[in-house]
Biopython code that builds the backbone (N, CA, C, O; Angstrom):
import numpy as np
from Bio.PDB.StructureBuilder import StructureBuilder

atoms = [
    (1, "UNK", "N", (-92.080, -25.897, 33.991)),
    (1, "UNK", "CA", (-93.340, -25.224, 34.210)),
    (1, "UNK", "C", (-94.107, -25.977, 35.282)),
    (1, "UNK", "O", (-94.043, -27.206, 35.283)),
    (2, "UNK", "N", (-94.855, -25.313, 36.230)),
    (2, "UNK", "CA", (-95.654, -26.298, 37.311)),
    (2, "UNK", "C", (-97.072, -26.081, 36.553)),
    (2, "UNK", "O", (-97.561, -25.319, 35.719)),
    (3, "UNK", "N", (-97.521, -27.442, 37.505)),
    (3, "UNK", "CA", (-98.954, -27.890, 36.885)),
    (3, "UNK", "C", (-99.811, -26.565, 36.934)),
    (3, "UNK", "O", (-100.722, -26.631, 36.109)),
    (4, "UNK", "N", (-99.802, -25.208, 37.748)),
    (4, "UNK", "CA", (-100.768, -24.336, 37.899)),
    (4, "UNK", "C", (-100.534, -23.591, 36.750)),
    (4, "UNK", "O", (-101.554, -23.117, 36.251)),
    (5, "UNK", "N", (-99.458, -23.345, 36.172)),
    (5, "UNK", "CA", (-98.593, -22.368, 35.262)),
    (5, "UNK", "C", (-99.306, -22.982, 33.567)),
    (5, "UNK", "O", (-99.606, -22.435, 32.506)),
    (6, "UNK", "N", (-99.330, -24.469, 34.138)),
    (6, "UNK", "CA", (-99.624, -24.879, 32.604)),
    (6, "UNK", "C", (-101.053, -24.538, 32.573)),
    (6, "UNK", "O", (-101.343, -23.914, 31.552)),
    (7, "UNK", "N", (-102.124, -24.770, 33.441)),
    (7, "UNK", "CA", (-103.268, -25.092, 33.423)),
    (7, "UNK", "C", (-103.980, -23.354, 33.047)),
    (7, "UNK", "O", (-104.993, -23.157, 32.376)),
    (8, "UNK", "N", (-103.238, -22.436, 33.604)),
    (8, "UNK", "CA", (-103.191, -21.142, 33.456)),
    (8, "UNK", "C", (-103.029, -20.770, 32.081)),
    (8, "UNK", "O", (-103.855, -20.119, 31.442)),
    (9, "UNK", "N", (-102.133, -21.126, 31.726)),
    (9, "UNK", "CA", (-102.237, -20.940, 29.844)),
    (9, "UNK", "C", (-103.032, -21.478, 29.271)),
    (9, "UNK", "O", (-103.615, -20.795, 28.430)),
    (10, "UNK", "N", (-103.531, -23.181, 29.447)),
    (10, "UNK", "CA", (-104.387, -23.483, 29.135)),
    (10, "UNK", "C", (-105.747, -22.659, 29.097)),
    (10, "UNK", "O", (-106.254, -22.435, 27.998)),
    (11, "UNK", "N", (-106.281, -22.255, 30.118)),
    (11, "UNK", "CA", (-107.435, -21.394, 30.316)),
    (11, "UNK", "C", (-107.781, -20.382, 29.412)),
    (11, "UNK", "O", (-108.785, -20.204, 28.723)),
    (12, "UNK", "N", (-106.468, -19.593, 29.595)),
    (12, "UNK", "CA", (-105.999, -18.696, 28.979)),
    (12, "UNK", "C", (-106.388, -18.870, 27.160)),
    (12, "UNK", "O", (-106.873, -18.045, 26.386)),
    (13, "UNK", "N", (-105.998, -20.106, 26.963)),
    (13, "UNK", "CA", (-105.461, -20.318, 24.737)),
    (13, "UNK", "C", (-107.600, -20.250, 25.237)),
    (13, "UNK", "O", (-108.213, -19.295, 24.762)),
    (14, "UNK", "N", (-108.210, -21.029, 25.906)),
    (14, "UNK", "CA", (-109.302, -21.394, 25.876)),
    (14, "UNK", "C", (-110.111, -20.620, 25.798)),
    (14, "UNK", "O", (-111.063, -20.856, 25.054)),
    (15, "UNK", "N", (-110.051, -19.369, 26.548)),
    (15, "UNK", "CA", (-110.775, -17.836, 26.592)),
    (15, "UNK", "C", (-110.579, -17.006, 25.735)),
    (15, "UNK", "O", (-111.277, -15.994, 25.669)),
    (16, "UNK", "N", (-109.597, -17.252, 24.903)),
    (16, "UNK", "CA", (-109.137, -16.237, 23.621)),
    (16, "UNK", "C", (-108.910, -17.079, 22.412)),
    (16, "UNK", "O", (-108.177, -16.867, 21.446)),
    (17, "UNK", "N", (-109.716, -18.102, 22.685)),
    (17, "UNK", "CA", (-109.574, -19.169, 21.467)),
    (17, "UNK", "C", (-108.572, -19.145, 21.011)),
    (17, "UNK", "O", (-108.727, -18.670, 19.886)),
    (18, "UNK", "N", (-107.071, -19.481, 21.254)),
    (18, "UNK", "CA", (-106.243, -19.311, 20.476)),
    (18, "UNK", "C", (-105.999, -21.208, 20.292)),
    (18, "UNK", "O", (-106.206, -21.950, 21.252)),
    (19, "UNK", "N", (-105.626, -21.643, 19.171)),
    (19, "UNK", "CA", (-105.029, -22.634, 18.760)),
    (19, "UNK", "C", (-104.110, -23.004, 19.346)),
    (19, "UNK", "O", (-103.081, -22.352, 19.170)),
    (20, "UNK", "N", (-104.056, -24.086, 20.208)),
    (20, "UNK", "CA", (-102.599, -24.817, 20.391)),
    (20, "UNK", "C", (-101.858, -25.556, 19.338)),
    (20, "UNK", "O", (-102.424, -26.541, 18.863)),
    (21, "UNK", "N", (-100.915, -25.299, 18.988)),
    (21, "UNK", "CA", (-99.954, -26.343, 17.903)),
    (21, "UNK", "C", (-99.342, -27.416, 18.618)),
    (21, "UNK", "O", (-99.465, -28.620, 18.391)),
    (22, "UNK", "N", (-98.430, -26.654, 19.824)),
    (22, "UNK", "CA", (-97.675, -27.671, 20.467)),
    (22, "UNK", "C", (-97.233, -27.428, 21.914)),
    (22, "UNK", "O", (-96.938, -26.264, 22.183)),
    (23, "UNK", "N", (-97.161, -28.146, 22.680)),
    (23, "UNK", "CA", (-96.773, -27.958, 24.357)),
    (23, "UNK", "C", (-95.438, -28.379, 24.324)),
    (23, "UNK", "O", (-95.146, -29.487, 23.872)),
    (24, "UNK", "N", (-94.593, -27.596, 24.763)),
    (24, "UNK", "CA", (-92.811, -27.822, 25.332)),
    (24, "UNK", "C", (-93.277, -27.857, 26.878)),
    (24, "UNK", "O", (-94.206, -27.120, 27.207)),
    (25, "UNK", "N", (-92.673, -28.671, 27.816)),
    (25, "UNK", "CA", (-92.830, -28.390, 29.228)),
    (25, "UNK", "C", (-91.518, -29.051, 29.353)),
    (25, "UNK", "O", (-91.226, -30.147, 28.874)),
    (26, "UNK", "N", (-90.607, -28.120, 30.181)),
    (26, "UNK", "CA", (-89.363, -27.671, 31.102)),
    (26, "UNK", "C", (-89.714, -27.706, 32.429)),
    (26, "UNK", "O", (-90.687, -27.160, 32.949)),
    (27, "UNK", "N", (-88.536, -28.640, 33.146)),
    (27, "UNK", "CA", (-88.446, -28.803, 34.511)),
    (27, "UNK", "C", (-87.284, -28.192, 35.163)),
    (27, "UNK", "O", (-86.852, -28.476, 36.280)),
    (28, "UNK", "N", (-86.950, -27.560, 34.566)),
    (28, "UNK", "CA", (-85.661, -26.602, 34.604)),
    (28, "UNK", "C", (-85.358, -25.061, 35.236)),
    (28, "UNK", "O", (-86.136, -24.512, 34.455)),
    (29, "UNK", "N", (-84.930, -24.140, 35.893)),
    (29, "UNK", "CA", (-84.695, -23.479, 35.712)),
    (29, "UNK", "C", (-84.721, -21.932, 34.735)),
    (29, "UNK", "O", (-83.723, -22.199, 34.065)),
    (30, "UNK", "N", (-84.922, -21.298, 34.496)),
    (30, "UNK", "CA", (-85.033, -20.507, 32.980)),
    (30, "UNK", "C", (-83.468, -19.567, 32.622)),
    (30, "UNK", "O", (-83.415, -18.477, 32.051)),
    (31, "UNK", "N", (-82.394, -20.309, 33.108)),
    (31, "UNK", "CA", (-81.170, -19.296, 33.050)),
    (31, "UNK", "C", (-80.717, -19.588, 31.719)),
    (31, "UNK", "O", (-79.886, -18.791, 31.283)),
    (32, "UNK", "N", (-81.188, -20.899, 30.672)),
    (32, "UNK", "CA", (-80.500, -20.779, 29.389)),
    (32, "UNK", "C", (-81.417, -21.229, 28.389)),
    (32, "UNK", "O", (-82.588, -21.181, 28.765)),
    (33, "UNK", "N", (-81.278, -21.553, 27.501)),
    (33, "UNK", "CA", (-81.921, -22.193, 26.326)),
    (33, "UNK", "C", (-81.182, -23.763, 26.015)),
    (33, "UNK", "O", (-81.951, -24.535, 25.443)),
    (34, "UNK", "N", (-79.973, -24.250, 26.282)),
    (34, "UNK", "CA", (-80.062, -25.120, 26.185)),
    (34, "UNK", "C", (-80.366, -26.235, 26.667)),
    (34, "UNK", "O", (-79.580, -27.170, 26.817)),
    (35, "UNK", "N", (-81.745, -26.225, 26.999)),
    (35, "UNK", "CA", (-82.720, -27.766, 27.301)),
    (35, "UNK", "C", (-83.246, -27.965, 25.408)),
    (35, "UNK", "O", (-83.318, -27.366, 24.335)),
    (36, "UNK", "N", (-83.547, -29.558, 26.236)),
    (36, "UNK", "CA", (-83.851, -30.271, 24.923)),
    (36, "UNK", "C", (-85.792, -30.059, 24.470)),
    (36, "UNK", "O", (-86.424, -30.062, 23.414)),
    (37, "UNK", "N", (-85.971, -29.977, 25.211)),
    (37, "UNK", "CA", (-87.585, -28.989, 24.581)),
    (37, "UNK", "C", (-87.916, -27.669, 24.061)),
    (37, "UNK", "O", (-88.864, -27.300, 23.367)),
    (38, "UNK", "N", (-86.364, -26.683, 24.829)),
    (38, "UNK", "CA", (-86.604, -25.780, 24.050)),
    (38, "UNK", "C", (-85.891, -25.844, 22.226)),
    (38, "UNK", "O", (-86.076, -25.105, 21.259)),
    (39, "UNK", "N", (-85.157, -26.936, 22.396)),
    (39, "UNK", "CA", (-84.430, -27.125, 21.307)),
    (39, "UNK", "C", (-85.586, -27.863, 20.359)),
    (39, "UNK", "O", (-85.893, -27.470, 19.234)),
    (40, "UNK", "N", (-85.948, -28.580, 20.785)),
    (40, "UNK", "CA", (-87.001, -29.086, 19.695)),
    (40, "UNK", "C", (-88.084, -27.924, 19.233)),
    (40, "UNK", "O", (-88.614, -27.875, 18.123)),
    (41, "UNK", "N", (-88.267, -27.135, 20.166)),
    (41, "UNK", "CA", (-89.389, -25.827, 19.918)),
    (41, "UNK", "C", (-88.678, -25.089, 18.509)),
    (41, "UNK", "O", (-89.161, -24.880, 17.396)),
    (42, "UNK", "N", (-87.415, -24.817, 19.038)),
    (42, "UNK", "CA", (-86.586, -24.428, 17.956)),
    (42, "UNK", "C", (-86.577, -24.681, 16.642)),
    (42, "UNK", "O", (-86.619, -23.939, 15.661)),
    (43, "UNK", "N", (-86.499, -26.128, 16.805)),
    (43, "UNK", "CA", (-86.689, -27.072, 15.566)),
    (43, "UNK", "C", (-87.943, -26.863, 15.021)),
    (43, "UNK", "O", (-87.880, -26.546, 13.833)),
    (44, "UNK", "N", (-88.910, -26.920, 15.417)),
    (44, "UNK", "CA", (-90.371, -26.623, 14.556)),
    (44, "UNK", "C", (-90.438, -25.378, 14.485)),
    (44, "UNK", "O", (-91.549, -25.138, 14.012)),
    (45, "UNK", "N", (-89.764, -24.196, 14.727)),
    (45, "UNK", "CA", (-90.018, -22.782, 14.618)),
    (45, "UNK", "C", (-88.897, -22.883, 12.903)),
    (45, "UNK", "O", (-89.254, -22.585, 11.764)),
    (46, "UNK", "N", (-87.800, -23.309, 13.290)),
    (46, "UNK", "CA", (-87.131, -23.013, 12.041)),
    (46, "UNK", "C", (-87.713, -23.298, 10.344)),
    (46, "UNK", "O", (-87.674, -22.795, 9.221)),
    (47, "UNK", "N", (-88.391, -24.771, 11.285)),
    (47, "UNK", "CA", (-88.869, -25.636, 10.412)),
    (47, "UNK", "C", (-89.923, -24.682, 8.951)),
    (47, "UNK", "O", (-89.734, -24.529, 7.744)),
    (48, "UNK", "N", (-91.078, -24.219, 9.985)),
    (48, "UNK", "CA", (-91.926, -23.543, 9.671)),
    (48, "UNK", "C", (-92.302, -21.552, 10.047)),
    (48, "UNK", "O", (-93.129, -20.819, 10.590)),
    (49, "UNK", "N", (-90.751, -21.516, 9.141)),
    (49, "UNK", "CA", (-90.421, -19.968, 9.096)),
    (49, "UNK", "C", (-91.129, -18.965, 8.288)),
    (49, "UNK", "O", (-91.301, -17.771, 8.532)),
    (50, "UNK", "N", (-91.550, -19.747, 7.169)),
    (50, "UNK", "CA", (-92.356, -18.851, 6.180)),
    (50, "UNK", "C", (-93.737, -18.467, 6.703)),
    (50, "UNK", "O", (-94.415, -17.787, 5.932)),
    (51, "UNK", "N", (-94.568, -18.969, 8.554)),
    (51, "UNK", "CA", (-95.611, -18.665, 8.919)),
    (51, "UNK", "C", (-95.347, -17.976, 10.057)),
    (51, "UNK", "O", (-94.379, -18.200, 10.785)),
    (52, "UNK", "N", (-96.605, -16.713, 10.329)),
    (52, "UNK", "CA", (-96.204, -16.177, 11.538)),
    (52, "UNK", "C", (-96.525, -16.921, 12.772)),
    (52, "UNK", "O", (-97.582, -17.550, 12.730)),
    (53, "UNK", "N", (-95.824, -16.985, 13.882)),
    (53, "UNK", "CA", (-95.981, -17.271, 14.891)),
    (53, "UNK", "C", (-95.856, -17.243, 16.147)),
    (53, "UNK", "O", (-94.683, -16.972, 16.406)),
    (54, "UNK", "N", (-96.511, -17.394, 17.143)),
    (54, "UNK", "CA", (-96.199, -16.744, 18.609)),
    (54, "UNK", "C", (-95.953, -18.411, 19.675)),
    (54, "UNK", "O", (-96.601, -19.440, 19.867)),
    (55, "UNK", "N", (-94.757, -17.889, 20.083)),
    (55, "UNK", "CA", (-95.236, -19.022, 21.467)),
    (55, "UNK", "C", (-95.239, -17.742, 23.233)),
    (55, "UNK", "O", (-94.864, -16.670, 23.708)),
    (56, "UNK", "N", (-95.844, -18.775, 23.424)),
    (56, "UNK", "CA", (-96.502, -18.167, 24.608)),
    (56, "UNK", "C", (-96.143, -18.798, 26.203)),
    (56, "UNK", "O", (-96.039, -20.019, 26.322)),
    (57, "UNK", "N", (-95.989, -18.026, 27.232)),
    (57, "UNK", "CA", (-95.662, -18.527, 28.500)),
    (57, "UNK", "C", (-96.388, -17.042, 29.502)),
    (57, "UNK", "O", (-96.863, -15.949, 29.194)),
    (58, "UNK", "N", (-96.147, -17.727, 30.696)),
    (58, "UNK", "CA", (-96.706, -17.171, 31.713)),
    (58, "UNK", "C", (-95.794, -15.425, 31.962)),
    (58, "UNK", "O", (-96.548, -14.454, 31.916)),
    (59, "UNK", "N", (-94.461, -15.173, 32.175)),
    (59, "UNK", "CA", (-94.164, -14.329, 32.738)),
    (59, "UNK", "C", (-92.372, -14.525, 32.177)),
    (59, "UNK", "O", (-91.775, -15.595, 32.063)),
    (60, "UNK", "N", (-91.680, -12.750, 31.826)),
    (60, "UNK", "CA", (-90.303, -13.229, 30.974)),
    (60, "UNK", "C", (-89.767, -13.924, 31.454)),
    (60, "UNK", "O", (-89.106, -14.585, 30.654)),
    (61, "UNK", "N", (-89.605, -14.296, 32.734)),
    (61, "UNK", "CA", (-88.454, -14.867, 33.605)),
    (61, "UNK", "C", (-88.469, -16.301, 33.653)),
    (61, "UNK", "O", (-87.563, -17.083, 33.940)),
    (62, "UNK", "N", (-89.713, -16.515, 33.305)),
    (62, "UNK", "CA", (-89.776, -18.061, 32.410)),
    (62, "UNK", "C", (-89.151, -18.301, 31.283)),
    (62, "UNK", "O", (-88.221, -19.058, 31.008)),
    (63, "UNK", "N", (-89.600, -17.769, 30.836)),
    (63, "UNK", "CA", (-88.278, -17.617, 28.904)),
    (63, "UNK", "C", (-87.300, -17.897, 29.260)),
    (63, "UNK", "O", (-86.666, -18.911, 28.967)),
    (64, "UNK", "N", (-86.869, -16.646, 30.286)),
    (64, "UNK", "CA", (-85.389, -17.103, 30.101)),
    (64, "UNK", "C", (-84.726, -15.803, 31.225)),
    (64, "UNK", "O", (-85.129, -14.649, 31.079)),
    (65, "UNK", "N", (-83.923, -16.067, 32.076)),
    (65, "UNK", "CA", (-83.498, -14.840, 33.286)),
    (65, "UNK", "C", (-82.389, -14.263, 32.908)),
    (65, "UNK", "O", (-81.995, -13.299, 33.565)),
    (66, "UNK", "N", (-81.566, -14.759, 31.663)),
    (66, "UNK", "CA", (-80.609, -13.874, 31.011)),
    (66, "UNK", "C", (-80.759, -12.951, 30.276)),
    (66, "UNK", "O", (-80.941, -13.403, 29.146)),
    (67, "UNK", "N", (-80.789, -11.753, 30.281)),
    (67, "UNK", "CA", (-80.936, -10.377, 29.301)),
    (67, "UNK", "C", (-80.384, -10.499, 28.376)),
    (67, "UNK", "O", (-81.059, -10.467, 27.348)),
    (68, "UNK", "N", (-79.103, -10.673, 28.267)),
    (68, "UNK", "CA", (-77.990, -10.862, 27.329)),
    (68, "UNK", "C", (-78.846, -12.124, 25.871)),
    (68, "UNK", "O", (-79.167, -11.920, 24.700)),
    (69, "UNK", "N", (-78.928, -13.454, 26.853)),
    (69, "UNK", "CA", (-79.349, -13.845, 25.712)),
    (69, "UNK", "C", (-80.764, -13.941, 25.330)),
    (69, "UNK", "O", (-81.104, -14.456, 24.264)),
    (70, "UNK", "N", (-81.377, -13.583, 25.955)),
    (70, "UNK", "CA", (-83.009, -13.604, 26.119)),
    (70, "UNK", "C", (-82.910, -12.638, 25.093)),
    (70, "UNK", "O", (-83.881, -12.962, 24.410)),
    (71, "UNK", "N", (-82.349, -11.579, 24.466)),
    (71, "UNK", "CA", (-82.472, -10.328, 23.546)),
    (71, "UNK", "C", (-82.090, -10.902, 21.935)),
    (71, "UNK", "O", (-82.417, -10.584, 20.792)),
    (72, "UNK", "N", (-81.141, -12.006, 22.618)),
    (72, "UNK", "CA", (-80.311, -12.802, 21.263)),
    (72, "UNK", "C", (-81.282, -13.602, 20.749)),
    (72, "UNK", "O", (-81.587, -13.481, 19.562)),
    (73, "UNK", "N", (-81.939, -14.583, 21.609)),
    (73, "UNK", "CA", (-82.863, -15.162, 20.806)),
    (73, "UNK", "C", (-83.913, -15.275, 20.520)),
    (73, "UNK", "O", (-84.443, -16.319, 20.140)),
    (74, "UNK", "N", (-84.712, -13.605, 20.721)),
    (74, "UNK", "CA", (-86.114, -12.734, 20.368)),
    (74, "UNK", "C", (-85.122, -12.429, 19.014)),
    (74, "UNK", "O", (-85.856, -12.896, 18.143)),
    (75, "UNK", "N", (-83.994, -11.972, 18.339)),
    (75, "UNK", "CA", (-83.471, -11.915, 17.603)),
    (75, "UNK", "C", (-83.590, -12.857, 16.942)),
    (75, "UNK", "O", (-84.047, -12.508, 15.854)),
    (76, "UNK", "N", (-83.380, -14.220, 17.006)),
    (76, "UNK", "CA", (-83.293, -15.032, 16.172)),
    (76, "UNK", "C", (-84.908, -15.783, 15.733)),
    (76, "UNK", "O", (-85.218, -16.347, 14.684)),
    (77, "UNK", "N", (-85.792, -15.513, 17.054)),
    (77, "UNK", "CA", (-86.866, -16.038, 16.834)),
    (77, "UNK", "C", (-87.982, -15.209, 16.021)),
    (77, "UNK", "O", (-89.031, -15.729, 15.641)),
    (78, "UNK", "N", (-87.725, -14.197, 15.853)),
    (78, "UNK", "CA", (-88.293, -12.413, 14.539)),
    (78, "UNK", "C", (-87.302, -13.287, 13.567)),
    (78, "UNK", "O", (-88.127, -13.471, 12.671)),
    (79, "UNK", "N", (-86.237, -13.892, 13.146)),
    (79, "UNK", "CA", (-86.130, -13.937, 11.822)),
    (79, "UNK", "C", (-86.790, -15.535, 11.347)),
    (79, "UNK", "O", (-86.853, -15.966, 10.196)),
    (80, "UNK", "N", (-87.097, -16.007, 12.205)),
    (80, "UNK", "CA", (-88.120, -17.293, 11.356)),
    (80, "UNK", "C", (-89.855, -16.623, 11.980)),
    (80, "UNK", "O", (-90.893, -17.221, 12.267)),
    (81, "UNK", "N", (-89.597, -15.595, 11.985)),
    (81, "UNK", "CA", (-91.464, -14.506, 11.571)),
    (81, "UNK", "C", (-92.368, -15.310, 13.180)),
    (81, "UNK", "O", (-93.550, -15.651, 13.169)),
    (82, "UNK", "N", (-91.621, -15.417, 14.150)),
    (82, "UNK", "CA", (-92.094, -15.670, 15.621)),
    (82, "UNK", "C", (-91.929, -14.996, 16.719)),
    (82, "UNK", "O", (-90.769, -14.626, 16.896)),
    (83, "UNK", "N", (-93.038, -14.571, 17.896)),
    (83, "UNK", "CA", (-92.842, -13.903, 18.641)),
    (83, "UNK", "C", (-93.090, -14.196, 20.102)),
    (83, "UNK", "O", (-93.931, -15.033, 20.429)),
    (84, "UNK", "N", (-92.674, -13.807, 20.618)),
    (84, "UNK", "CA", (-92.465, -14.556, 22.255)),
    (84, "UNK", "C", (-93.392, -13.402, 23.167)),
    (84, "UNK", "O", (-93.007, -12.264, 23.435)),
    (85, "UNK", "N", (-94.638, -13.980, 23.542)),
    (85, "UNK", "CA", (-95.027, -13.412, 24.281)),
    (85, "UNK", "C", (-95.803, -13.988, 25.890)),
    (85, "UNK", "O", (-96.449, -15.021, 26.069)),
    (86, "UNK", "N", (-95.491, -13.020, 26.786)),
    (86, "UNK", "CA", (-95.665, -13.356, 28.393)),
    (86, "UNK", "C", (-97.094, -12.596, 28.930)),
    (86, "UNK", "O", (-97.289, -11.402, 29.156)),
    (87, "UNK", "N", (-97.991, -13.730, 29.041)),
    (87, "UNK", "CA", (-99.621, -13.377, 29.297)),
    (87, "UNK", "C", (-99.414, -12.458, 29.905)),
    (87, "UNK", "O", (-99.551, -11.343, 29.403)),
    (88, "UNK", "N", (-98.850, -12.709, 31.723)),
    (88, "UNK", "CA", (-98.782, -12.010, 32.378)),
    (88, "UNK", "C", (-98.302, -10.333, 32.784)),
    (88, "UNK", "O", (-98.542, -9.516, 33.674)),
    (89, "UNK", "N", (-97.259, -10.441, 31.186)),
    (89, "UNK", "CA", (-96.718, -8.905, 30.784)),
    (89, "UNK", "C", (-96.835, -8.793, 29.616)),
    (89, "UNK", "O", (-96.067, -9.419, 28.886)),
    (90, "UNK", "N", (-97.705, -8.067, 29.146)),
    (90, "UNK", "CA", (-98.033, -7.872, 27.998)),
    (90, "UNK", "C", (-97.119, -6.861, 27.089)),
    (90, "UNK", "O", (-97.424, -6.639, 25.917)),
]
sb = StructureBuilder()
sb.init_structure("model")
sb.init_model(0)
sb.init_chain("A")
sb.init_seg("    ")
for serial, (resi, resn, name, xyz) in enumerate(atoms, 1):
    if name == "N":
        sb.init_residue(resn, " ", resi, " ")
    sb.init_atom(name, np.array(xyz, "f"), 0.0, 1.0, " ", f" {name:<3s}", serial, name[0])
structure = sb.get_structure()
């Protein structure tokens, strides 16, 4: 994520009061999921499945630029009651 991208969400949780829990920041690419921040994100999503929850980023292609698995793991992230949503596309 670049410093404008973060500071942008920031603004963003700040204007819609939303609660931050936790910041993952990736220097990576968005073609997979296996980096180790999104894996730890993972880890506290599984962790705490019985609550609903959203994580949040700028735009899909940040998530992730694969269709294939970007679909797989909105799949997996609805069954620990979490939802992935992109400010910029609502």
């Amino acid at each position: 994520m670049l410093p404008e991208e973060e500071d942008r969400l920031l603004k963003y949780f700040a204007y819609n009061n939303i609660k931050i829990k936790g910041i993952y920041l990736e220097d990576y690419f968005a073609k997979d999921f296996n980096r180790s921040e999104r894996e730890k994100l993972l880890a506290v999503i599984k962790l705490k499945s019985k609550e609903d929850k959203n994580i949040q980023f700028i735009k899909c292609d940040s998530f992730s630029r694969n269709v294939e698995f970007t679909y797989e793991i909105i799949g997996k992230l609805q069954k620990y009651r979490t939802i992935p949503i992109a400010i910029d596309q609502p």
